[in-house]
N, C-alpha and C positions, 0 to 999 in steps of 0.2 A: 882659376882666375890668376890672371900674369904678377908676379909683386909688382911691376911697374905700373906708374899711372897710365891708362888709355883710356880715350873719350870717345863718345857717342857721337854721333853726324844727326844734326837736324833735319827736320823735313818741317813743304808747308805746303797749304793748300791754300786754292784761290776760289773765293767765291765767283758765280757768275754775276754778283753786282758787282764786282772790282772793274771786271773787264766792261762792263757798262756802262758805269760811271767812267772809266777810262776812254772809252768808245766817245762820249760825249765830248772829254775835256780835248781829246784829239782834232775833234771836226771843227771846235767851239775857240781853243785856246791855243795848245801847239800846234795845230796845221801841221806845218814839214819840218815842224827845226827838229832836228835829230840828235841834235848836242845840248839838250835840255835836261837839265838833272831835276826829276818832278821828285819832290820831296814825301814820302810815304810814311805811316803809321799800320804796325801789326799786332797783332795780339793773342796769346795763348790762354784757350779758356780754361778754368779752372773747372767748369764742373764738365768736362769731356775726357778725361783722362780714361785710359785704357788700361788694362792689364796686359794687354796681348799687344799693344800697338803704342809708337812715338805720340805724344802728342801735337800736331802740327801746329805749326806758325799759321794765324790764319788771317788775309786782305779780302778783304768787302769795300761796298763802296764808301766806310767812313774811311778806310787807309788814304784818302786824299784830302781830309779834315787840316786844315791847318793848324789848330792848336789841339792839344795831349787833354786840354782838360775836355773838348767834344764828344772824346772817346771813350773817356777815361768810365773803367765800374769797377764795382765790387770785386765781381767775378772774373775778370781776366786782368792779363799782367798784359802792359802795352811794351812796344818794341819801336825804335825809328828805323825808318830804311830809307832808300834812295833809287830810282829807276831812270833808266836810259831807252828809249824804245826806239828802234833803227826804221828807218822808212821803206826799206826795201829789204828782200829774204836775204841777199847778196851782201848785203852791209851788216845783217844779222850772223852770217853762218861767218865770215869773215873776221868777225871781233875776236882779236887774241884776246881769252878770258883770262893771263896771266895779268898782262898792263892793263885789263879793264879793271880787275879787284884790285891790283895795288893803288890804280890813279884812283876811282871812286871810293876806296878804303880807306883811302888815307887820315881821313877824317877819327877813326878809331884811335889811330896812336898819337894824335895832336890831341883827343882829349883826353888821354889817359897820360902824355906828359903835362898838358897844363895844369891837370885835377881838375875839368869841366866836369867829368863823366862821374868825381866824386860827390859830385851836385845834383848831376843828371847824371842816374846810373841806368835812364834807357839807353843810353849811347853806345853804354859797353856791349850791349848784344845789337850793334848796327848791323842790317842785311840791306841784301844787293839784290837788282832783278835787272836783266839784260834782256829787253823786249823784241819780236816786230811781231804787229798785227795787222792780221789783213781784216780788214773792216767790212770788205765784199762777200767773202764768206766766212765771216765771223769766227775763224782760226788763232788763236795766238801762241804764238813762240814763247817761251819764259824761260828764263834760268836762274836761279835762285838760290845767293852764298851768304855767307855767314862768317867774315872775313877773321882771321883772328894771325897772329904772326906763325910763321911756320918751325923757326926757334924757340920752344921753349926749354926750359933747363929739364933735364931728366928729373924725372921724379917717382920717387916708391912708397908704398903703403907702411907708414911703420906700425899696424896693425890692421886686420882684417877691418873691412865696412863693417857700423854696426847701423842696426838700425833704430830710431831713435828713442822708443820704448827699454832701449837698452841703456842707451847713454844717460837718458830724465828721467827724475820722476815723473809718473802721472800728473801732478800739479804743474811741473816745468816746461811737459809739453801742451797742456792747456795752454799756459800763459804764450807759449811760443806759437799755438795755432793761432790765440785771439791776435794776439799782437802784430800777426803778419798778415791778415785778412782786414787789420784797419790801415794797414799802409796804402800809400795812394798805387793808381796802379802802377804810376812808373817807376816806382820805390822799390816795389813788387821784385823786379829782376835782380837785384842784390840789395844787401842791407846789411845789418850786424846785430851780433845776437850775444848779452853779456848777462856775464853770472857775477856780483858780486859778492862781497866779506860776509855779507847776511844770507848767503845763498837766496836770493832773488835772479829772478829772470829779467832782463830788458831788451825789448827789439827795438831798434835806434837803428840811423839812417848809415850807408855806408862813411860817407864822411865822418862821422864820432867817432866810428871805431879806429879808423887810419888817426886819428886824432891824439887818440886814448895812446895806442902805441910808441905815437911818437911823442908825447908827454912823457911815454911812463907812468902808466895809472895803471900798467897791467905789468903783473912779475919783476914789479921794482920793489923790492923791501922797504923802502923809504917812502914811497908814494903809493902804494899799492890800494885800489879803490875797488878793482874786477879781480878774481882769481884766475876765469877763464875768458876766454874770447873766442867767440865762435865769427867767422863770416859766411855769409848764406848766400846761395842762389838760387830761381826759381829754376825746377831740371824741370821742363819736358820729357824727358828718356826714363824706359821704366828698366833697362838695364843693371846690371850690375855693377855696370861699370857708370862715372858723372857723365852729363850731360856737356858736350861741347860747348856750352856758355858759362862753361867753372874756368878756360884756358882765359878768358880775357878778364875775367877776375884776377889773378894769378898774374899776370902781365902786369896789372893795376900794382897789385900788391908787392911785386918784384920792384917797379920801378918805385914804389913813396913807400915801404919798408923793407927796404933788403938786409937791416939787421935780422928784424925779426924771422925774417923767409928764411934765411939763411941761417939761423942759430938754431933754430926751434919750429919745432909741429905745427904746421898748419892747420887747425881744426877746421873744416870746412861743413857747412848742412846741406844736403842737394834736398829743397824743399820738394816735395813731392806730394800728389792727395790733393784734393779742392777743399782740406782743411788743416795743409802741412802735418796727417795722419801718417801719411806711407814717407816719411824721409827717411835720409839714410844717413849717417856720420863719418866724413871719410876722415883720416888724419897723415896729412903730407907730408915729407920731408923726401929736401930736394939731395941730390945725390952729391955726395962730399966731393972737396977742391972747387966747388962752382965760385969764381971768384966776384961779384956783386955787379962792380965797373964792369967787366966784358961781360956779365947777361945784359947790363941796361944797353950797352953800345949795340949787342948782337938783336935785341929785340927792336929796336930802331930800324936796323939796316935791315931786317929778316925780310923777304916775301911774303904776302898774304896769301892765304891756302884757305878752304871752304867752302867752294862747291857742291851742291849739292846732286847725290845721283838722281836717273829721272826714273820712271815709273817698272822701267824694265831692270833698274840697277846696276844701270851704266852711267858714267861720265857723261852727259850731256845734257842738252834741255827737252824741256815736255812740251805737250801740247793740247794746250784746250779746246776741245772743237765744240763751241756750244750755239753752230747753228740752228738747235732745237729752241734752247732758250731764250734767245737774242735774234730770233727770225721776227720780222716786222709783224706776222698778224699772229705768233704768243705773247710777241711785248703788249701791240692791244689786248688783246685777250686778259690780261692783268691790268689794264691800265684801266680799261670800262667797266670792272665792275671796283673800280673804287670808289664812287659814291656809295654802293651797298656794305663794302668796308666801313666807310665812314660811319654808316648808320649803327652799324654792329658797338663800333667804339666808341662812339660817343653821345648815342643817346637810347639803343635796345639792345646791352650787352650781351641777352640773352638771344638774339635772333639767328634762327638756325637758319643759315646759308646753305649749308649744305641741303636739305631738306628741299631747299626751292630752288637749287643749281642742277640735283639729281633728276628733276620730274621730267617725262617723256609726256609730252603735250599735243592733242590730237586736235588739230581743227577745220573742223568741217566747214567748211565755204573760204573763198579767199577773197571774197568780197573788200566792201568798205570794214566791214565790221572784221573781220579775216586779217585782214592788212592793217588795224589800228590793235588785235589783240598783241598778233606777233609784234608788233614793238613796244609794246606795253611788259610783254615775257622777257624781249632781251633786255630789257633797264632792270628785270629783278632779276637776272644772270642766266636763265636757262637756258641749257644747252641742248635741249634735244629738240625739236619742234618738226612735226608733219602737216603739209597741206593734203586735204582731200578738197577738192573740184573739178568740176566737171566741162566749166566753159573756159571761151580765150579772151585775152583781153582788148576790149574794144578802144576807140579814139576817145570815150563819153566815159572811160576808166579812169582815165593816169590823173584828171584832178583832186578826183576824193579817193582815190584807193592809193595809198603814200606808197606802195611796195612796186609799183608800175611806172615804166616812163613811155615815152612817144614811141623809142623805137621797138620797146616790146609791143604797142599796139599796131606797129607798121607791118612788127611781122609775125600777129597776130598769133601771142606766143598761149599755149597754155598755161591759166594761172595757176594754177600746182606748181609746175615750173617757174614761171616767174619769181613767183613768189618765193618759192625757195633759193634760186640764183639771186634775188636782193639780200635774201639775208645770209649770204654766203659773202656778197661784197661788202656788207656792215660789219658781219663779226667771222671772216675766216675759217674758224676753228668752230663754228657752230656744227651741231648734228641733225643736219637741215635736209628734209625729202618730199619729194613731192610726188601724188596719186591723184591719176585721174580718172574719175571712178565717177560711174552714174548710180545713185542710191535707189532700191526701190521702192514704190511709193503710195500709198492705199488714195485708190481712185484713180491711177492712172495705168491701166490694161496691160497684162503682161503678154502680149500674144507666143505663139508656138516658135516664130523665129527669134523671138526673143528669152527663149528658157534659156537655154547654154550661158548668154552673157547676162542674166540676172544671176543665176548659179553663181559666176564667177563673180560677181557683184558681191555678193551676201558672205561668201567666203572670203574675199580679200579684205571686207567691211568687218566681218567679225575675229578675223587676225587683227587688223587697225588696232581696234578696240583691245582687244586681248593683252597687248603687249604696250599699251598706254596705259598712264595713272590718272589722266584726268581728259576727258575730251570737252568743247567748246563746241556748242551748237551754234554755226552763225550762218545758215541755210537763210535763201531769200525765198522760202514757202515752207507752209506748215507742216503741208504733209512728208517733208521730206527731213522731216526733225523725227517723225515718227520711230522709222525702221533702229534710229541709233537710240532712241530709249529707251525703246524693246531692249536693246543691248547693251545698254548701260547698267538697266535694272535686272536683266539677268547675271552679269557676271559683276555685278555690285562693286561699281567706279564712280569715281567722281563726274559731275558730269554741270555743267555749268554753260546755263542759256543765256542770250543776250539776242534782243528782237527790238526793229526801231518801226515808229508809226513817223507820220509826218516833223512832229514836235515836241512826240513822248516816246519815251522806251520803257522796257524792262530787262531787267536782270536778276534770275533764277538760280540756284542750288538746287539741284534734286534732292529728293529724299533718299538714305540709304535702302534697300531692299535685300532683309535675308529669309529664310524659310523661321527664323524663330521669333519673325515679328509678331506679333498679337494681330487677328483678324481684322481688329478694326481699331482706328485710332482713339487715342483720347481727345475728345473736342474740350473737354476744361478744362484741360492743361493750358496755360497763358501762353509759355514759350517753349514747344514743344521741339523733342532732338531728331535725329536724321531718321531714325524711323516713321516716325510720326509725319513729317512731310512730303509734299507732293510734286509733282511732276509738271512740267509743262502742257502737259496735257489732261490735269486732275482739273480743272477746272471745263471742260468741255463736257458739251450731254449729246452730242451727235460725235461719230468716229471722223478723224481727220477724210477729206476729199481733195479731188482736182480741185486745185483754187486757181487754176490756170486758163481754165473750159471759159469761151467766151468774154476775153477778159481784153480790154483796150490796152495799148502799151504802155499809159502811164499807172495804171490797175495792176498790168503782169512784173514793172519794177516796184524796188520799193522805194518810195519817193520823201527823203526824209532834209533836215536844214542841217547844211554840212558839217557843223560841228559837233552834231547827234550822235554821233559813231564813236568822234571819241571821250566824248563823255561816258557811254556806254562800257564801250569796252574797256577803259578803265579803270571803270567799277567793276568789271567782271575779274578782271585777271585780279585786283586787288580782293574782290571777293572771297577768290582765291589762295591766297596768298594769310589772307587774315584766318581764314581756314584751316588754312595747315599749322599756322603756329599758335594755334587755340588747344589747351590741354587736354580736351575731348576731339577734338581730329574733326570727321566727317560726322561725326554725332553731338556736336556743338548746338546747344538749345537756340532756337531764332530768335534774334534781337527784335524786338519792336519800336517804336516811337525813334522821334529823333532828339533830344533833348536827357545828355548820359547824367544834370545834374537832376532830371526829375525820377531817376530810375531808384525804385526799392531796394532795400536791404537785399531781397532775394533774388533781384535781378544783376548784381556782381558775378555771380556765378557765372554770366553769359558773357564775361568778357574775359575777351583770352590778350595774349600777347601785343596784338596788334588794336586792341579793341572787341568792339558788340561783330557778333557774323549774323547778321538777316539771313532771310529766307529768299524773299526776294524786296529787290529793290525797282518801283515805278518813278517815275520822273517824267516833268513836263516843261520844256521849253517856254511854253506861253506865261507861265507865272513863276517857271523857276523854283517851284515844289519840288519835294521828294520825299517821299513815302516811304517808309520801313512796312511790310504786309507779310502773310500768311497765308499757306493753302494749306489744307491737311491733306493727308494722305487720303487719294475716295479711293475704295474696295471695290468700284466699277469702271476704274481708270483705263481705256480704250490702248494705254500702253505702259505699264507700269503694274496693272492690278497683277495677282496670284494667277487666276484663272488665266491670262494673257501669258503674264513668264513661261508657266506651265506648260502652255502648249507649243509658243516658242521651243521651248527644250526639248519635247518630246517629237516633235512634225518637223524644225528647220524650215527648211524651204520650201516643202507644201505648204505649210501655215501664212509664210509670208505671201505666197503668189493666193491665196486667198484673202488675203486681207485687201491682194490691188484688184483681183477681179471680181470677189463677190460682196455682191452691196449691204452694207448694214453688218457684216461677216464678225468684224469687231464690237458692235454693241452686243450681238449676241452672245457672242462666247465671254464678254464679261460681264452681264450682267444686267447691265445697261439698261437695254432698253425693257427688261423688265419692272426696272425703277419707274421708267417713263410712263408705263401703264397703269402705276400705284392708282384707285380709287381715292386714296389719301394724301396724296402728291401735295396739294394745298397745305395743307395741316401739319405735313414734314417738314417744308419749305419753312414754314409761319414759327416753329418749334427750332429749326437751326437755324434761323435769322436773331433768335433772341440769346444766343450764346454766341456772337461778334460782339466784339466791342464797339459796333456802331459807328464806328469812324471811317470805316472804306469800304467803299461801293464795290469792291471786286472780294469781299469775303466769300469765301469758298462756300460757305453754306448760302449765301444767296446767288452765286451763281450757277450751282449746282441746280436751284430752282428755277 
């Protein structure tokens, strides 16, 4: 280490809300004036300090805050600066940075003559930024100084750094940590630190101590009030050597005590730690014959010097390129899910975003009901979403299906497509796909020219599924809901129905399915969990069929009152959604009733995060009811039962092209239709109707019957 003093060079870094808030005030406020000194605020945080690394000056977008108290915390030391930003490259690269830092620096040594800076000691670390931005591709030029005079008087160590543990007691440096972390923050950048007659510690503002000195309340035998005088500045630099914001300290102190500088030891503290732990104690003295008059005249006339190097460690400016961050559809991309921000902060602390941002969402039909989930998905943020469908969009589309317009029906686009191209123009950066896939279907014939493309059907259908966490049944026929909860209930996914009639719907949760479920459910369980519940199709006593065979064209759509869909589906995605953030997951017991002040002590249990998760939910337009209901699991379910999984797993794609060409194929292999043939059939019915609660006409046990 040299005996002479030598300083550390500053660095800072800029957030990308600096330059976005900058971006704004440019288009909004300065326009083209190029000779505009925008007034800035920076700040060093206190709990990011490095061992290995400077710690930087750092601008966001409150650096264009007007007042210090905006900004102002605990934890960082604030800084003022001043910026220029040139309107073109040419006017940028052209700026002599000599006459830039002395003319916009000047401000430093008018406050350090007047003693402003001993009021406001942000002043003394003023920094400079010499801009041009290009707006079009979101590039910006910076250069970033730290003005201080280039004159200062030679100065030597008149003993080795200590560090502060060395200098204080244990007590002394407590009182020094507390004392400087209640300074305000812009105190923060210098202050004074005095030990009096009683050996106490006091952190008092820079101005006392210039004060105390020039009274004589320090090393005057007749007045003497302090024994020592420390003056402090906050260092950034974890060096050996101070922090280049101790030279304009030192400037201050040169020009309003040059007896003192001059006769005797400069104690200095380079606060260091985000709880002045690591400082360091230097002691100055300036180098003999320096006569007082010619430092204060030469620090006047000096040039400003402090530039900072750029990223490579050379003399010039850097450059931000944050066309990633600052590209129009990732500003949206942040800017749309701030209602689900909102919600987090101010009224479900606890709601995991990420949880409902990550899900990979599969939805079969891109229907009305297709077209009203997907936007029901992107208002709760997710990012991944697949169409599966199979038709194109017609002129009798674009008014109830929102994801469609005229000219996609003009040119008669496929909805997989479409539908994923809208939601690539709503949200950019979504991870949005589309497949056009024919599902296949039990009752509708799979002839010999058609094996090969059911094959590829059933394979590309059980990838779909595979690599999704939750799929959406929103198919406009029954049977074509079959094949995927065959696949749902084998590789045991979420799996979440929605079906509309004219002026009622429903919406379904499947039941979970693992090999270690118990054979048969418990029917007296009141609000039974995801094993216990049933399928879309647990409620049927014949195997789905052609629902298409002989059917008039208002019979083969489904003809519903247009605001059905989205009522539907968003209950369903919500359904969802309350699901996931339930502390039992997919095994969430099923809410019943609608009414949460009539609910028992032991039905708390059933409310998670977001509230009760139903099983399914019925509703009817005509009176504006809705239903909370129940299906249990049946053990002869045509697509969900054991024996069905079962053979699923073991046959594949024989099993399936059996189920569409041989008749009855699926009662038998589950069971089915042996129920059907009970001699007792009456008696069983009569026996599971009296363990409903009596309240809904679709309880599984009488529809089973």
């Amino acid at each position: 280490m040299s005996k002479f003093v030598k300083f550390t060079k500053l660095r800072s870094s800029t957030d990308h809300t600096f330059w976005a808030k900058f971006s704004e005030l440019k288009i909004d406020k300065f326009k083209l004036d190029d000779k505009a000194v925008i007034n800035l605020w920076g700040s060093y945080s206190l709990q990011s300090l490095n061992e290995n690394n400077t710690n930087p000056l750092v601008l966001d977008f409150t650096s264009f805050n007007e007042d210090i108290e905006t900004i102002h915390h605990k934890s960082s030391v604030v800084c003022c600066g001043k910026m220029i930003n040139k309107n073109t490259f040419e006017a940028f690269r052209q700026t002599n940075p000599e006459v830039f830092i002395d003319f916009l620096g000047k401000e430093l040594m008018e406050s350090i003559v007047d003693g402003s800076s001993l009021q406001k000691p942000w002043k003394l670390s003023l920094f400079l930024v010499l801009a041009y931005s290009d707006l079009k591709k979101y590039k910006f030029h910076y250069w970033v100084a730290h003005p201080t005079p280039l004159k200062l008087p030679e100065m030597y160590y008149e003993e080795p750094p200590k560090s502060i543990n060395e200098e204080f007691t244990l007590t002394h440096v407590k009182d020094l940590s507390e004392g400087f972390l209640q300074l305000h923050g812009g105190s923060k950048n210098y202050f004074t630190v005095l030990i009096s007659r009683e050996n106490n510690i006091t952190v008092t503002d820079l101005a006392t101590g210039v004060d105390i000195i020039k009274t004589h309340k320090v090393y005057d035998e007749e007045s003497q009030e302090y024994k020592e005088i420390y003056f402090a500045f906050y260092d950034p630099c974890t060096s050996l050597e101070p922090g280049w914001l101790l030279r304009n300290l030192l400037c201050l102190l040169f020009w309003h005590c040059p007896t003192h500088c001059f006769a005797r030891i400069i104690k200095v503290i380079s606060i260091r730690g985000n709880k002045a732990q690591k400082s360091i104690v230097f002691k100055l003295k300036v180098k003999e014959h320096e006569d007082s008059k010619e430092v204060r005249n030469a620090l006047s006339r000096s040039p400003l010097v402090g530039w900072e190097s750029n990223t490579n460690g050379k003399m010039g400016p850097n450059i931000a390129d944050l066309s990633d961050a600052m590209d129009p559809a990732r500003l949206s991309d942040r800017a749309i899910n701030l209602n689900l921000k909102l919600m987090k902060w101010r009224l479900v602390p606890n709601l995991d975003l990420e949880k409902i941002s990550s899900l990979r969402c599969l939805l079969l039909g891109a229907g009305t009901l297709g077209c009203s989930v997907a936007r029901v998905l992107l208002g709760w943020g997710v990012n991944d979403i697949t169409f599966v469908d199979n038709s194109n969009v017609s002129h009798s589309n674009t008014v109830r299906q929102s994801l469609y317009s005229h000219q996609d029906a003009v040119e008669h686009k496929q909805k997989a497509y479409a539908a994923r191209d809208a939601l690539l123009n709503i949200r950019p950066s979504i991870n949005a796909h589309g497949v056009v896939l024919h599902i296949p279907m039990p009752g509708h014939v799979v002839g010999k020219s058609m094996m090969e493309s059911t094959r590829q059907s059933l394979e590309k259908l059980e990838e779909l599924v595979k690599n999704s966490d939750v799929v959406f049944f929103l198919l406009d026929s029954r049977e074509a809901r079959w094949l995927p909860t065959v696949l749902c209930a084998a590789m045991n996914k979420i799996a979440i129905n929605a079906a509309l009639g004219f002026d009622s719907f429903t919406v379904q949760r499947h039941g979970t399915r693992t090999s270690s479920a118990p054979s048969s459910p418990d029917l007296e369980i009141k609000n039974p969990c995801g094993l216990d519940l049933g399928c879309y199709f647990c409620n049927d006593v014949t195997q789905p069929g052609n629902s298409q065979t002989d059917r008039t064209l208002d019979q083969q759509c489904t003809v519903s009152r247009p605001g059905l869909s989205q009522i539907a589906a968003g209950l369903a995605v919500e359904l969802l959604v309350a699901l996931l953030q339930h502390p039992q997951s997919i095994e969430a017991g099923a809410l019943m009733g609608n009414n949460r002040e009539n609910m028992s002590p032991s039905d708390t249990e059933l409310v998670g995060l977001l509230g009760g998760v139903p099983h399914t939910i019925r509703g009817s337009l005509w009176n504006y009811d809705t239903q909370l209901t129940i299906t249990h699991r049946f053990t002869s379910c045509t697509a969900c039962s054991a024996p069905v999984i079962a053979e699923y797993k073991n046959r594949g794609l024989s099993f399936v092209l059996d189920a569409c060409n041989v008749p009855n194929y699926l009662e038998k292999l589950s069971g089915l239709e042996e129920i059907l043939k009970r001699p007792d059939l009456d008696e069983l019915c009569y026996a599971l109707d009296n363990l409903s609660d009596g309240d809904d006409d679709d309880d599984q046990s009488k529809i089973m019957c």
